[in-house]
N, C-alpha and C positions, 0 to 999 in steps of 0.2 A: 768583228772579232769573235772569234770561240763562243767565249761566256758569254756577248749578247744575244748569238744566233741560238741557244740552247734554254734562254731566260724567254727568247721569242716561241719560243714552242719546235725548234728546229733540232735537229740531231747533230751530235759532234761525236766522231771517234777518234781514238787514241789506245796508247799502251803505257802497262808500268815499267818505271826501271827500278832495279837494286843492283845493279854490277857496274855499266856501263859509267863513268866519272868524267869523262870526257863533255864538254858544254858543248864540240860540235854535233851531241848527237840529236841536238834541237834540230840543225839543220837537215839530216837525215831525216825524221819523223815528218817534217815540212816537206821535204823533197818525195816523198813516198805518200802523202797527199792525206797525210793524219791531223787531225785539227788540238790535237793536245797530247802533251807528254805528262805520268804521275809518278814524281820521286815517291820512293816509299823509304822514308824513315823508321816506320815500325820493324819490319822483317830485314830493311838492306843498311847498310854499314852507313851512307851518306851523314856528312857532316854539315851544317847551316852554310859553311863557304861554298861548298861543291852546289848546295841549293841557288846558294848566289850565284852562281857563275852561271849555269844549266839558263836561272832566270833572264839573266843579263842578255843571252844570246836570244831567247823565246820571242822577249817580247819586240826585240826589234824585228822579228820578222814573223809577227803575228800570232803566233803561238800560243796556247795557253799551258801556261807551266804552272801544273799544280802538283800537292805536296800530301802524301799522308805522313800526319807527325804520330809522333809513338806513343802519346796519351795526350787526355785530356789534358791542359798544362797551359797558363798563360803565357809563360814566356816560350810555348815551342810555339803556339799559334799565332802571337804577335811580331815573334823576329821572324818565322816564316813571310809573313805578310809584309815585313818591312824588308823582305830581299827581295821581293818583288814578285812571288808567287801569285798567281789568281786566281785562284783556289784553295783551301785547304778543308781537307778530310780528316776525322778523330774517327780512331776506331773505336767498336762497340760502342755506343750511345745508346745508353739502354733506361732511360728517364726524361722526363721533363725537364726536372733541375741540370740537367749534363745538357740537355739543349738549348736552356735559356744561354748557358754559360757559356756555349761555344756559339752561339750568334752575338750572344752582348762584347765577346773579344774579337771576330771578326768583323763588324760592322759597329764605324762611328754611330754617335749620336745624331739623331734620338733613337735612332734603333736600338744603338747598341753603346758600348763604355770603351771603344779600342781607344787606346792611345795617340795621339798625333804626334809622328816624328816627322818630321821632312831631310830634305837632301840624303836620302838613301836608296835601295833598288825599286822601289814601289812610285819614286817621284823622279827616274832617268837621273838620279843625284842631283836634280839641281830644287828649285825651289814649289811649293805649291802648283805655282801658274796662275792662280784666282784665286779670290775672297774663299777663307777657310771654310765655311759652309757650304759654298758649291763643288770645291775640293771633297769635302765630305761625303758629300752625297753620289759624288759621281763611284768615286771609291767605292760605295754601297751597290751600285749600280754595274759595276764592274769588276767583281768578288763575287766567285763562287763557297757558299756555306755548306759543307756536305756533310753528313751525319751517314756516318757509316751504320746500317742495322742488319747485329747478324748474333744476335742470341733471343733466345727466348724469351726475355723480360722485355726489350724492347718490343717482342712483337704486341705483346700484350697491353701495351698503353700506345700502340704506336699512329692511334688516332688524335691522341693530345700534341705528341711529338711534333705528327705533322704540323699542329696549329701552330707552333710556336713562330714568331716571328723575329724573320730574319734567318731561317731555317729556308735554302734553297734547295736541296736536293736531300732524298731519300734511297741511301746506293747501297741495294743490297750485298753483302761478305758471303756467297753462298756455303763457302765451307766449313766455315766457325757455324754461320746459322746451322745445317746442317749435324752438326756434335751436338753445337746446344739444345737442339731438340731431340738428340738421340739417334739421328740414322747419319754415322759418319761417313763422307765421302756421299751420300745416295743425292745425290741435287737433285734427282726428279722423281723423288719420296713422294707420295701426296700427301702427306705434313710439311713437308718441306714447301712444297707446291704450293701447298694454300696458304702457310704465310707470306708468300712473298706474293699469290696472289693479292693478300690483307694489305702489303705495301703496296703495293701497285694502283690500289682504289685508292688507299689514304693522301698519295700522291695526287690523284688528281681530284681527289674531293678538295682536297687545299691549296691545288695549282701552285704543287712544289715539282718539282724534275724527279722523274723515276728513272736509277741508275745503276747500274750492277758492272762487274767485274768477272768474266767467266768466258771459258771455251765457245768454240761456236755454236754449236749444241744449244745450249741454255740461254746463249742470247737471241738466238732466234727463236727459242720458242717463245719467249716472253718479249718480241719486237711486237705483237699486234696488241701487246699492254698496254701500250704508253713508254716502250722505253727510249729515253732518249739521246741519256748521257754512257755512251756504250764505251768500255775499256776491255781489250782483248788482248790476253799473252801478258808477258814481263820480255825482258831484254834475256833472260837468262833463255828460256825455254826456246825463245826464235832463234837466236845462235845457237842451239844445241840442235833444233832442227835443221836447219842451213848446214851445220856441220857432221849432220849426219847423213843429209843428203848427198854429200858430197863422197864422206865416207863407203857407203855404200854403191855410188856410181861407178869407181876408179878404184877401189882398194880391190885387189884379186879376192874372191873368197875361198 
């Protein structure tokens, strides 16, 4: 599965959606040979049902369907994870205390404080399967924890961040990073540059997953980093290139 090949040191790509609401479009990103879809909550309309449903279809055929929710917020992190997301992203996480708190709610105990619900999208609705403690754990074992870092405060303590446990990935925002340190839009600033070099060591100083969100460009240049968990495009941008390619093949000009 996704999340275990990328927890093993392996690489998984994928894209975000914010338009697309349709659940078959799991099947699509599977069929075109992507190893995870990212609803984005923050910037796109998406409502926890459309998350359910998107989930429902993922995980039966493999998929890993994760979720940026739109703030720090227990109950966006916790019913995310109870519809059966496997993953979930907070943006800006820019302290220690915002990273104990988004591991202690996506990961049970003893890691972490999440909640145990059963018969919902995270357990196929039906029951545990096993003793609540191996359930637990597997759960922990099979949840991506990602801390989005993409301002300035966070880069600055973002050797602590790393340490936090139960903190699995460290997935740079280049363009908020970018403002917050003052050269908006320049992603290959060298201020820009070197913070995310700062991530990229902190990651593997702490054998967390270093992961980013970005054109091709910038993900290849930071591929002989350590990156691993690669997210390229949204749903919006691909359909406007498919329909511009099209536009311009066959429209007279």
């Amino acid at each position: 599965m996704p999340v275990k090949r990328v927890k093993d040191g392996g690489k998984i790509v994928g894209t975000m959606l914010r338009f697309v609401r349709n659940p078959g479009i799991a099947y699509i990103a599977k069929n075109a040979g992507l190893d995870f879809i990212m609803l984005d909550m923050e910037h796109g309309s998406y409502t926890m049902e459309t998350l359910a449903d998107a989930c429902k279809v993922a995980r039966g055929i493999d998929l890993g369907c994760f979720v940026r929710v739109p703030e720090l917020a227990r109950g966006y992190v916790s019913r995310a994870l109870d519809c059966g997301a496997t993953g979930v992203m907070v943006p800006m996480v820019e302290s220690v205390a915002e990273a104990k708190s988004l591991a202690g709610w996506t990961k049970y105990a003893p890691v972490g404080n999440r909640g145990l619900g059963s018969s919902a999208g995270h357990t196929n609705f039906g029951g545990l399967g096993m003793p609540a403690p191996d359930f637990m754990a597997r759960a922990n074992q099979d949840t991506l924890t990602i801390a989005q870092i993409e301002t300035k405060a966070a880069i600055e303590v973002i050797d602590q961040i790393a340490a936090v446990e139960g903190i699995d990935v460290l997935f740079i925002g280049p363009n908020d990073l970018s403002i917050s340190l003052g050269y908006p839009g320049e992603l290959s600033h060298p201020e820009v540059s070197k913070a995310i070099a700062k991530v990229a060591k902190a990651a593997a100083a702490n054998k967390k997953i270093f992961g980013m969100h970005a054109g091709d460009a910038l993900l290849e240049k930071w591929l002989p980093s350590g990156l691993t968990l690669i997210m390229n495009l949204h749903d919006i941008n691909i359909l406007t290139a498919g329909m511009t390619a099209i536009g311009k093949k066959y429209k007279p000009s």
